[in-house]
C-alpha positions in Angstrom: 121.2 160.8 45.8 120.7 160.3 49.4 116.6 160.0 48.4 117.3 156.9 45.9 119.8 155.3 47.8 117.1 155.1 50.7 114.2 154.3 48.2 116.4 151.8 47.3 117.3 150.1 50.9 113.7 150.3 51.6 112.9 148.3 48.3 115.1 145.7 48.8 113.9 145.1 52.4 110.4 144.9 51.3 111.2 141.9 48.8 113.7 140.0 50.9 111.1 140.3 53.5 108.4 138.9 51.3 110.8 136.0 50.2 111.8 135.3 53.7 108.0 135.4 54.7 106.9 132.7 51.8 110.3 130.8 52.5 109.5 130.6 56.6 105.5 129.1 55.3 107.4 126.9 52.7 109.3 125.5 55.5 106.3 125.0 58.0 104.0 123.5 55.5 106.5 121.0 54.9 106.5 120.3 58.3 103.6 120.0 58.5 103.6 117.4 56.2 106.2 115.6 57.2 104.4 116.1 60.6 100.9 114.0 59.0 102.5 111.2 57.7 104.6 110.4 60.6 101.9 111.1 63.3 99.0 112.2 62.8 97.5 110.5 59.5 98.8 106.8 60.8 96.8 107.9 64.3 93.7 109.2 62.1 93.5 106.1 59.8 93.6 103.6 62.9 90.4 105.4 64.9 87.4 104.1 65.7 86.2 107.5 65.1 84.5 108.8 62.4 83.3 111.9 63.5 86.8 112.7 65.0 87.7 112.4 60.7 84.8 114.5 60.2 85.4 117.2 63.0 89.5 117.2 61.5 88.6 118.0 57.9 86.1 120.7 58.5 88.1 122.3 61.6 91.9 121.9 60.3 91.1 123.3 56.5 91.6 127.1 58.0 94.9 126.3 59.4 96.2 124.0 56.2 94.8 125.3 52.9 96.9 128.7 53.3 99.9 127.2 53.8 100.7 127.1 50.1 101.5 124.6 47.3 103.6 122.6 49.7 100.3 121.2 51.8 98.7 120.3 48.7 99.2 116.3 49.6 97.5 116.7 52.8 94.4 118.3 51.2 92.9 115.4 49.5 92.3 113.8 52.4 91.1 117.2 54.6 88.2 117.4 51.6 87.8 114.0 51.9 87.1 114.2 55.5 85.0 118.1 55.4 82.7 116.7 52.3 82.0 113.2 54.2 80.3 115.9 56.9 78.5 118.0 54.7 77.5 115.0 52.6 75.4 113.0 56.0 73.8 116.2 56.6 72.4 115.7 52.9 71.4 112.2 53.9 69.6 113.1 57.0 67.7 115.8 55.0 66.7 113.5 52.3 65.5 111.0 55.0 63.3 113.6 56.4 61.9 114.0 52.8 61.2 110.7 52.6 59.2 110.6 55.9 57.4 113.9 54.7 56.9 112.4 51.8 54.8 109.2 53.4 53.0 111.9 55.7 51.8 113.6 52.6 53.5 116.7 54.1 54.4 118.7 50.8 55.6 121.9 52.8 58.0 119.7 55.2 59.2 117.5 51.9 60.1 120.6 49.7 62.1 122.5 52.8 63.9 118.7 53.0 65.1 118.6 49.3 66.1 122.1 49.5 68.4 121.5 52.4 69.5 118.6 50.8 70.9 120.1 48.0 72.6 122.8 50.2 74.5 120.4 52.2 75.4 118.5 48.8 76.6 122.0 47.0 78.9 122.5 49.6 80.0 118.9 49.6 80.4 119.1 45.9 82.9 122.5 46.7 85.0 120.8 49.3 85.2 117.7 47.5 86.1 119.5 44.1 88.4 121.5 46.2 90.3 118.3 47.1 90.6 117.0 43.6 92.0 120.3 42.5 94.7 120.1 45.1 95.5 116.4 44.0 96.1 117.8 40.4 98.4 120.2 41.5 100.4 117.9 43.5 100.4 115.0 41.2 99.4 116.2 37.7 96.0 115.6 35.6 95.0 112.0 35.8 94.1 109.9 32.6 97.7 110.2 31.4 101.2 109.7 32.2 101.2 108.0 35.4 102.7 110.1 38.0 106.3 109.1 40.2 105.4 108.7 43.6 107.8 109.6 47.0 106.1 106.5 49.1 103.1 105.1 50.1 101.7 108.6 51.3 102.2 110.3 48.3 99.8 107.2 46.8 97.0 107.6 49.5 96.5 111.5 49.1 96.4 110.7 45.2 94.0 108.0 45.9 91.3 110.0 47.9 91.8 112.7 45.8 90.4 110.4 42.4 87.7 109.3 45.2 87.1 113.0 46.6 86.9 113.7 42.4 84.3 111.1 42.0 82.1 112.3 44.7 82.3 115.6 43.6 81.2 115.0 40.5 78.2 112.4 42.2 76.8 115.8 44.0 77.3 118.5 41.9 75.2 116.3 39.3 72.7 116.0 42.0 72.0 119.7 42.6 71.9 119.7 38.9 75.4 121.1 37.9 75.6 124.5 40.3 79.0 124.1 41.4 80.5 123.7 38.1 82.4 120.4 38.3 83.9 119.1 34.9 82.1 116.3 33.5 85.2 114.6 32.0 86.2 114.0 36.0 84.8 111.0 36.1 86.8 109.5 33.3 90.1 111.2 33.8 89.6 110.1 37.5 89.5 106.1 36.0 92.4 106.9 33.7 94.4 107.6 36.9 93.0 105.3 39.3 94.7 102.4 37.1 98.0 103.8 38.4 97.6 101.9 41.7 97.9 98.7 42.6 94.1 97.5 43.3 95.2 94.8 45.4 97.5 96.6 47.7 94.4 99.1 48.2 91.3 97.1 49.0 89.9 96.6 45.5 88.9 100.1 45.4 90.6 100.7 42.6 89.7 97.8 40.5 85.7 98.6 42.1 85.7 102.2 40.7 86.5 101.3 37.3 84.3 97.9 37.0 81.4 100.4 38.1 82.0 102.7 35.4 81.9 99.5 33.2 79.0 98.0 34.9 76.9 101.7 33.9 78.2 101.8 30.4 77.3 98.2 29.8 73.4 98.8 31.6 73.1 102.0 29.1 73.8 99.7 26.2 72.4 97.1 27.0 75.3 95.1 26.6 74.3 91.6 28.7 78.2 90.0 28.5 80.3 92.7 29.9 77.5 93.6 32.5 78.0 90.0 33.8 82.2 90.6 34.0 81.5 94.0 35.4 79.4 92.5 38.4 81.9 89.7 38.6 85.1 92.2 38.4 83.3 94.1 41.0 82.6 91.0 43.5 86.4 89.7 43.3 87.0 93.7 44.0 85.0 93.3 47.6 86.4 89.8 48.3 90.3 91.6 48.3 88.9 94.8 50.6 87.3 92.0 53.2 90.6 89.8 53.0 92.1 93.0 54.1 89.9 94.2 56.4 89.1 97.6 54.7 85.7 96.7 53.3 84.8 99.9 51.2 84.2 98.1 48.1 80.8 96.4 49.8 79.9 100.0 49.9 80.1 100.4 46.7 78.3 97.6 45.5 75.5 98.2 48.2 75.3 102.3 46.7 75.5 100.9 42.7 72.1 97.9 44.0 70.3 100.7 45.4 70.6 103.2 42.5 69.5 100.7 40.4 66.7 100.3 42.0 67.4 96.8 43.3 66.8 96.9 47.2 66.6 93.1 47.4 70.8 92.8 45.9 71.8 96.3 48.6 70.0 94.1 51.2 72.2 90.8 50.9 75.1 93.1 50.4 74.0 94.5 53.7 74.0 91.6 55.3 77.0 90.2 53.8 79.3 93.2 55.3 77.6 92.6 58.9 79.1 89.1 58.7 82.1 89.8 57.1 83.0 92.0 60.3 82.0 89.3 62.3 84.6 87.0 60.6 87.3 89.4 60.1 88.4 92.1 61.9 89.2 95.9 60.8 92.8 96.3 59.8 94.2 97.5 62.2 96.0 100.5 60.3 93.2 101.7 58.5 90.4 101.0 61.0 88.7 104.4 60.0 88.3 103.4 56.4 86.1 100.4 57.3 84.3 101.9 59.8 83.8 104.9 57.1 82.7 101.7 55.0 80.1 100.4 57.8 78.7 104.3 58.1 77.7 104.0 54.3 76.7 100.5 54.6 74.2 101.8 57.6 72.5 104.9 55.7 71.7 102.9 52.9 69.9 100.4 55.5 68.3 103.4 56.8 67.1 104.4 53.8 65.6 101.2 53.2 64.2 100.9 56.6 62.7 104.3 56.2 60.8 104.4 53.0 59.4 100.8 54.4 58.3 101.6 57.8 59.1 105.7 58.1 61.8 104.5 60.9 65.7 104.1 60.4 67.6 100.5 61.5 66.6 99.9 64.6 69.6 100.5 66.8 72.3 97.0 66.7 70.2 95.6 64.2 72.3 96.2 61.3 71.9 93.5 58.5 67.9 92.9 59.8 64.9 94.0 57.8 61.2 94.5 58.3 60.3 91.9 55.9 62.5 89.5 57.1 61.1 85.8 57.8 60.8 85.0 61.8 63.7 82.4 62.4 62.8 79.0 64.5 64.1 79.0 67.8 65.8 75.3 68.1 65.7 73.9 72.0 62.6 75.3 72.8 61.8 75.0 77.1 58.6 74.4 77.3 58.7 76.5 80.6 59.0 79.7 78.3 55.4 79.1 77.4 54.0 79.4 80.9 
């Protein structure tokens, strides 16, 4: 008797024990949360920083991801932040392809694509890891809209569509190794018309007039093309007025995919003025310089299958080919 009676103590320690245990990381992860949005997400958003955002996603995951279903709203923007670093090291590798390529330098080229689609795999698992949390946290997008807390609970579901998007974007450029879902991409657009695009920089109102603008180029379909590129400009127009100019990165991504350098180059040189006329918003100064970062590689890029070199350093909105302007006031004395 004595035997089962102890068996028994020694049982029902072991499970309020394990309660207590996921009760004390319930509690801390939502802390934690409560923690981000009151302090650290509002001091993230306003850096001028990017690789502070970078340097946080990849180095905070190990600490937040265990907590549990309650940090699932801080993940979406963690992978946002951890794929954005694995995804430039994919952009400096395919740069060095491209200058391989113009040596002739088969060897250097082939090692370049092969890195390149490492650093995209494992952007294409954080990324993918991010959606997954948004899902759990808000629900499948593409249906029943979900109820949202506050403006928090809107963000994390926003970058996790976006962190769904991009995972998609480089798992289909590794050719499909990680595994991501092909029906992301329109369950992502079926939620993304849950926010208001207006109150977030015309992102959302961008994302789905791209998808429209693709659908329309496959079919040939000249009339909705023409209101995709137009719902897409009025998009960019809202994210300057704002100050949070990641639509023009968008636009600048969809001209160069299309194979349109000379439309990515006046986008180019649009954003440099825009942030000449209008400054960052304050709160979310990280999102447009995140904006400018991929408003720069795609100017690199240019730059570098021209002349093998990237933008020349503060010469951002400038190009090779561009036409020498007149100097007006000329002193004569600059001649001698």
């Amino acid at each position: 008797m004595r035997v089962k009676v102890l068996f028994f103590a020694a049982f029902l320690t072991a499970l309020l024990s394990g309660c207590s245990q996921h009760l004390m990381r319930d509690t801390v992860a939502s802390g934690m949360v409560d923690f981000n949005y009151d302090y650290a997400s509002p001091w993230f958003m306003s850096s001028e920083d990017a690789d502070v955002m970078c340097a946080m996603g990849e180095g905070m995951g190990g600490m937040i991801y265990p907590m549990g279903p309650n940090v699932d709203p801080l993940i979406p923007m963690l992978s946002l932040s951890a794929g954005m670093c694995a995804d430039e090291k994919s952009k400096e590798e395919e740069m060095r392809y491209i200058r391989a390529m113009r040596r002739n330098d088969i060897e250097a080229a082939q090692d370049a694509r092969t890195q390149q689609k490492r650093w995209l795999s494992l952007a294409a698992q954080r990324q993918y890891f991010g959606y997954q949390a948004m899902v759990r946290a808000y629900g499948e997008p593409g249906g029943e809209c979900p109820m949202f807390k506050d403006k928090n609970n809107e963000m994390s579901y926003l970058f996790g569509l976006l962190v769904g998007l991009q995972a998609f974007q480089s798992d289909f450029a590794t050719g499909g190794h990680v595994g991501v879902p092909t029906d992301t991409v329109s369950k992502v657009i079926g939620g993304i018309k849950c926010l208001d695009s207006d109150e977030y920089w015309g992102l959302p109102d961008a994302v789905s007039s791209m998808t429209e603008i693709m659908l329309a180029a496959a079919g040939d379909d000249q009339e909705t093309l023409e209101k995709g590129y137009a719902k897409l400009a009025k998009a960019a127009k809202v994210g300057e007025q704002n100050g949070v100019r990641m639509v023009q990165a968008l636009q600048a991504q969809l001209y160069a995919m299309q194979s349109k350098p000379e439309k990515a180059k006046q986008i180019i040189r649009d954003h440099v003025a825009s942030t000449k006329r209008t400054a960052p918003n304050p709160d979310y100064k990280l999102m447009d310089l995140m904006a400018t970062r991929t408003i720069r590689y795609i100017s690199d890029k240019l730059w570098t299958q021209a002349t093998g070199q990237r933008t020349p350093y503060g010469k951002l909105g400038t190009f090779w080919d561009d036409k020498p302007k007149l100097e007006s006031g000329l002193d004569i004395d600059d001649l001698l």
